[in-house]
C-alpha atoms as a printed R data frame, in Angstrom:
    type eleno elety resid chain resno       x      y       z
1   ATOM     1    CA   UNK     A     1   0.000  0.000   0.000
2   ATOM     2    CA   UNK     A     2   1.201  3.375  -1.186
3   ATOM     3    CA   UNK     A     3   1.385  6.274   1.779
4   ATOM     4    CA   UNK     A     4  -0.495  8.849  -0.191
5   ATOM     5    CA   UNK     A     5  -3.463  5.623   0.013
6   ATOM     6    CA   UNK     A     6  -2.593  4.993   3.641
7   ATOM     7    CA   UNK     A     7  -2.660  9.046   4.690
8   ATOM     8    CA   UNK     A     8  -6.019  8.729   2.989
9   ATOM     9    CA   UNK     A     9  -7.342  5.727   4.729
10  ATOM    10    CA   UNK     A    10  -6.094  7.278   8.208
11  ATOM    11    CA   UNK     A    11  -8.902  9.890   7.564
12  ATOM    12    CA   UNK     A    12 -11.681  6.992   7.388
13  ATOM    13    CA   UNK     A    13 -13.541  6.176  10.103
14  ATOM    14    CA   UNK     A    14 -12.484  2.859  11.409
15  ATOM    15    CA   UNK     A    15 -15.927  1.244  11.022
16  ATOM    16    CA   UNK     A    16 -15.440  1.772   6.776
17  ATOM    17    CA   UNK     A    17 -11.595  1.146   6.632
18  ATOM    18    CA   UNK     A    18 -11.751 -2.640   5.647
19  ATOM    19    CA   UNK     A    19 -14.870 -1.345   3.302
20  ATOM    20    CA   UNK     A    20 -12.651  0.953   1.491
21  ATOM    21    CA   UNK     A    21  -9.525 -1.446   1.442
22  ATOM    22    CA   UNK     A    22 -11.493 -4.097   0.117
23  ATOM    23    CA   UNK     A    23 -13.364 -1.904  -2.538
24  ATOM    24    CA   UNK     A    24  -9.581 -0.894  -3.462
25  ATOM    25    CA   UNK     A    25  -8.446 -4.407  -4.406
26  ATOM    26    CA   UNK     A    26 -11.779 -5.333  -5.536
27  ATOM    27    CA   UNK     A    27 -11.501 -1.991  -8.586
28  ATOM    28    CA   UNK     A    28  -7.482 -2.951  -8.855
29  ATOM    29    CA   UNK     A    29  -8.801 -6.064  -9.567
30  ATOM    30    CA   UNK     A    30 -11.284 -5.263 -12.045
31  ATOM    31    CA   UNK     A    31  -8.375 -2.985 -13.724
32  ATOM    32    CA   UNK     A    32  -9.665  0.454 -12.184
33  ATOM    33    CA   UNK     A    33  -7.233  3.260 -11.917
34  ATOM    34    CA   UNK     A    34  -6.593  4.966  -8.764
35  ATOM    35    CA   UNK     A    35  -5.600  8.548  -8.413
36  ATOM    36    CA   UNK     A    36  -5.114 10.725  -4.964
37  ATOM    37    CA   UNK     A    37  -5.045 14.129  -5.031
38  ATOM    38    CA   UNK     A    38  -4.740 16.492  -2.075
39  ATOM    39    CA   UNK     A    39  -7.646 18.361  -1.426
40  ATOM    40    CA   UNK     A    40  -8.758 21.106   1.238
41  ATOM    41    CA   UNK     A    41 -10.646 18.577   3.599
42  ATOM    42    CA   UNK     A    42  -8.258 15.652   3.115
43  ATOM    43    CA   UNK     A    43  -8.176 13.997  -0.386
44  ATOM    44    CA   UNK     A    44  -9.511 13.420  -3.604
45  ATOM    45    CA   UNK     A    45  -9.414  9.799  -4.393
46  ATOM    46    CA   UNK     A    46 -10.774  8.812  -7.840
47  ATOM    47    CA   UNK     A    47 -11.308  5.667 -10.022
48  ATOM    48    CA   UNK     A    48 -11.753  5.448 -14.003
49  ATOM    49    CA   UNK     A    49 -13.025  2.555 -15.523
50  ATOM    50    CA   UNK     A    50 -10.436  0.552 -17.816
51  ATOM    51    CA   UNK     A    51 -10.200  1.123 -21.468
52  ATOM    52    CA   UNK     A    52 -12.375  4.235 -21.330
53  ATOM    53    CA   UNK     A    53 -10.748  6.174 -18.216
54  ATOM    54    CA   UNK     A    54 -14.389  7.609 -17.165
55  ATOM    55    CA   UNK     A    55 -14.850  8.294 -13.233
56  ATOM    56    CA   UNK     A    56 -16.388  5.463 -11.765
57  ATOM    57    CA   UNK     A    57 -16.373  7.145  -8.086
58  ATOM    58    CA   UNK     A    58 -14.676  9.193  -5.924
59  ATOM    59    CA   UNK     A    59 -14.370  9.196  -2.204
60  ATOM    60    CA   UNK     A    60 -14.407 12.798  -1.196
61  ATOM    61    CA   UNK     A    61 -14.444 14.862   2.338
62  ATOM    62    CA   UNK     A    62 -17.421 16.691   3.186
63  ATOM    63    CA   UNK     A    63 -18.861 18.182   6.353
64  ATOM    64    CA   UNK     A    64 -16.932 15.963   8.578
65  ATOM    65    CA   UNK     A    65 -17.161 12.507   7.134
66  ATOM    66    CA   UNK     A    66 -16.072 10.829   4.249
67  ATOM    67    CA   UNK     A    67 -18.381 10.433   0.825
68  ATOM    68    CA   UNK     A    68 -18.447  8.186  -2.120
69  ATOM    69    CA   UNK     A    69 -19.999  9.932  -5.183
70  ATOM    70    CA   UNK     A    70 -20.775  6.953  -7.699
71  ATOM    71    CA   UNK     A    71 -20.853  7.507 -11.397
72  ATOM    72    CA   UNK     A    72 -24.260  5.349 -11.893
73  ATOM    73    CA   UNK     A    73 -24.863  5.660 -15.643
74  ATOM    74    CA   UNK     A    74 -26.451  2.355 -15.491
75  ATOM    75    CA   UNK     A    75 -28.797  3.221 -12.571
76  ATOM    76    CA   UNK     A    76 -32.091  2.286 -14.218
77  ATOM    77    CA   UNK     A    77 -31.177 -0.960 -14.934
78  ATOM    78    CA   UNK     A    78 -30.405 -1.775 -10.799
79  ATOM    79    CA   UNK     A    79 -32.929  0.697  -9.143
80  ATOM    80    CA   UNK     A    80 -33.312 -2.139  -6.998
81  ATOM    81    CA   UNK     A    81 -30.470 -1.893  -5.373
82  ATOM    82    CA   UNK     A    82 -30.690  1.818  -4.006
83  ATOM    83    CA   UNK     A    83 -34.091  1.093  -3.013
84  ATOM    84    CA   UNK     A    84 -31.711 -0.852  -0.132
85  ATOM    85    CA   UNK     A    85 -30.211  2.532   1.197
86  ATOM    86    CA   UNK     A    86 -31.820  3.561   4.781
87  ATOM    87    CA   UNK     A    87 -34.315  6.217   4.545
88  ATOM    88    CA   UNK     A    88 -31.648  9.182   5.331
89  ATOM    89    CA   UNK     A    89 -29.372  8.101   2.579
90  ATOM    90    CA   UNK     A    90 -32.781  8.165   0.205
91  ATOM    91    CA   UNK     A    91 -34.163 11.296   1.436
92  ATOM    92    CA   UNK     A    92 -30.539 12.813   0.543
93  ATOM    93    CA   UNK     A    93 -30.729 11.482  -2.812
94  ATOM    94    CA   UNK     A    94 -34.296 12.828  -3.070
95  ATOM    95    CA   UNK     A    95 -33.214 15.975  -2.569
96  ATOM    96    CA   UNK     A    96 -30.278 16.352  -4.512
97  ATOM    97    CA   UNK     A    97 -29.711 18.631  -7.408
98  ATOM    98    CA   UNK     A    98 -32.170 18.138 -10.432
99  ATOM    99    CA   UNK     A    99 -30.080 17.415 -13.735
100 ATOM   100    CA   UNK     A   100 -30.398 20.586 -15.374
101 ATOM   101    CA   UNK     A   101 -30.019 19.043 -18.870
102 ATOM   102    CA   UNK     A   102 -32.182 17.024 -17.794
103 ATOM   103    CA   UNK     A   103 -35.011 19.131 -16.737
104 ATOM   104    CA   UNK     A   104 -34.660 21.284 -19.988
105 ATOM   105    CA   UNK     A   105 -32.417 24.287 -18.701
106 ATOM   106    CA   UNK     A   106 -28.965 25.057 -19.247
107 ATOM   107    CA   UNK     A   107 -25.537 23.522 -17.586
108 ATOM   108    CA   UNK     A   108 -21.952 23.436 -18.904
109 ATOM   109    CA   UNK     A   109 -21.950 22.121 -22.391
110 ATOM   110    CA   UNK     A   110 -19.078 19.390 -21.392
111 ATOM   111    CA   UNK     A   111 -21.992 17.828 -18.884
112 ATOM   112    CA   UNK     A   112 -23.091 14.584 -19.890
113 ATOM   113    CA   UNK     A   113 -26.105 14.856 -18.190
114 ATOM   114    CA   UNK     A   114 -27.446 12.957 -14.993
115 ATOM   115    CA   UNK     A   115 -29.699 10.145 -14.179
116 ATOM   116    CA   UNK     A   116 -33.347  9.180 -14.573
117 ATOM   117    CA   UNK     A   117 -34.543  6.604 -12.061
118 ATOM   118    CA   UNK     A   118 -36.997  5.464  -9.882
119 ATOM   119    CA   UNK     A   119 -36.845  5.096  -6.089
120 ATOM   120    CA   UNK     A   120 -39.685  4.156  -3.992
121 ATOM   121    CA   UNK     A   121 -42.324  4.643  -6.801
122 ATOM   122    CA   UNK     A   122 -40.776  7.903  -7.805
123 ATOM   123    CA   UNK     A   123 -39.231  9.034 -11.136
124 ATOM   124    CA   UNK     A   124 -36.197 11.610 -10.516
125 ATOM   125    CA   UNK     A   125 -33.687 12.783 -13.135
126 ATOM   126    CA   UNK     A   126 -30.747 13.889 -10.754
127 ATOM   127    CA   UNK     A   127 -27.369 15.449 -11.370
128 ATOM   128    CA   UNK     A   128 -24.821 13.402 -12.132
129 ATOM   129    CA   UNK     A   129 -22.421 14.918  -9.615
130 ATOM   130    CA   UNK     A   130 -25.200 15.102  -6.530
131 ATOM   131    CA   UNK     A   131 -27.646 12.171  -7.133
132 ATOM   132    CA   UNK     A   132 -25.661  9.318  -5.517
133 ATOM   133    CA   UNK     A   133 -23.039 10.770  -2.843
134 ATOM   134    CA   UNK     A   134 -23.621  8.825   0.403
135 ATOM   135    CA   UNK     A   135 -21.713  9.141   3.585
136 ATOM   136    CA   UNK     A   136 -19.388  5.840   4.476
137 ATOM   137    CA   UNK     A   137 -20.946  3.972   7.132
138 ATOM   138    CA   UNK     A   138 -22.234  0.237   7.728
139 ATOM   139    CA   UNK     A   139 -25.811  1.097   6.218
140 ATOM   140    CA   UNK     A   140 -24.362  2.051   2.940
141 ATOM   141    CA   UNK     A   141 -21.265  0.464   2.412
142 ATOM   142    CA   UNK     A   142 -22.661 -2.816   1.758
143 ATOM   143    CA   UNK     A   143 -25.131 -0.529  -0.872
144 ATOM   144    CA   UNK     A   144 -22.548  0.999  -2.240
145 ATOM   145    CA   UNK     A   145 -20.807 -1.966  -3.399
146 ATOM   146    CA   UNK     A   146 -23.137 -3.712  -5.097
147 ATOM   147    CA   UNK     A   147 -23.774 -0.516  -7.370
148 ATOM   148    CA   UNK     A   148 -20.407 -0.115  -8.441
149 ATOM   149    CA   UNK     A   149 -20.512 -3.977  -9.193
150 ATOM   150    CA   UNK     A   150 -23.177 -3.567 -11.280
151 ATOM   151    CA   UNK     A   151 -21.812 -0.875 -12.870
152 ATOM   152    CA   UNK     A   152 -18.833 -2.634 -14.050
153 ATOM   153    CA   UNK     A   153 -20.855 -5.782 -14.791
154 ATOM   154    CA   UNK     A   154 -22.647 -3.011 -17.061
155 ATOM   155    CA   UNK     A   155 -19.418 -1.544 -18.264
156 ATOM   156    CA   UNK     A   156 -17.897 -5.436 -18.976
157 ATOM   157    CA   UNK     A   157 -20.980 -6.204 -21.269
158 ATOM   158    CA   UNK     A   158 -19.937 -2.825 -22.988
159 ATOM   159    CA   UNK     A   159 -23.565 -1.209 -22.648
């Protein structure tokens, strides 16, 4: 393990350090590129996807804790899986940013746009940056992984 990695993982809580260790080897596995980057609350971490070097996620520091915002292109196709979140981490997602493009108003022409989905019998077309950016803890770690699984099961089949 690098120390830029380990200086990052001292900032984790303990109760998500194996989580993030494990989702570490599990992306280096999966050929996933790491990068760390200094930030002002602690670090930047991000992952690309092989071949295509998109962001998969990025653990970032915010308001005390450390966050996972998951690039979930392929959220439709596993709504099932958020609808496992506890009700904070949905309510959070509820209220996150509306995708501008999305909605039919205007955001930075290099946006790709954001997500349309359905949680708990509602339709939502969320930001792509805001829409899924849950706190690490032992609710949604377990959440968290199986999305980015699916989305590189998604990626794999080249959809």
């Amino acid at each position: 393990m690098d120390s830029i990695f380990s200086n990052f993982l001292n900032q984790v809580l303990d109760e998500s350090k194996a989580f993030v260790t494990e989702l570490d080897s599990y992306l280096a596995e999966h050929r996933c590129k790491r990068m760390i980057k200094p930030a002002a609350k602690g670090y930047l971490v991000t992952y690309t996807l092989p071949d295509s070097g998109k962001s998969l996620l990025n653990f970032v520091f915010r308001k005390g804790c450390v966050k996972v915002r998951v690039y979930a292109a392929h959220v439709s196709e596993y709504e099932n899986i958020i609808e496992a979140f506890p009700e904070k981490t949905k309510k959070e997602i509820a209220t996150a940013l509306d995708c501008k493009k999305l909605t039919g108003k205007t955001c930075s022409p290099t946006c790709p746009a954001g997500y349309v989905f359905v949680m708990d019998g509602v339709k939502y077309k969320k930001c792509r940056s805001m829409a899924f950016l849950p706190a690490l803890n032992v609710e949604n770690n377990p959440v968290i992984r199986k999305m980015i699984e699916e989305e590189l099961r998604f990626v794999s089949l080249n959809i």
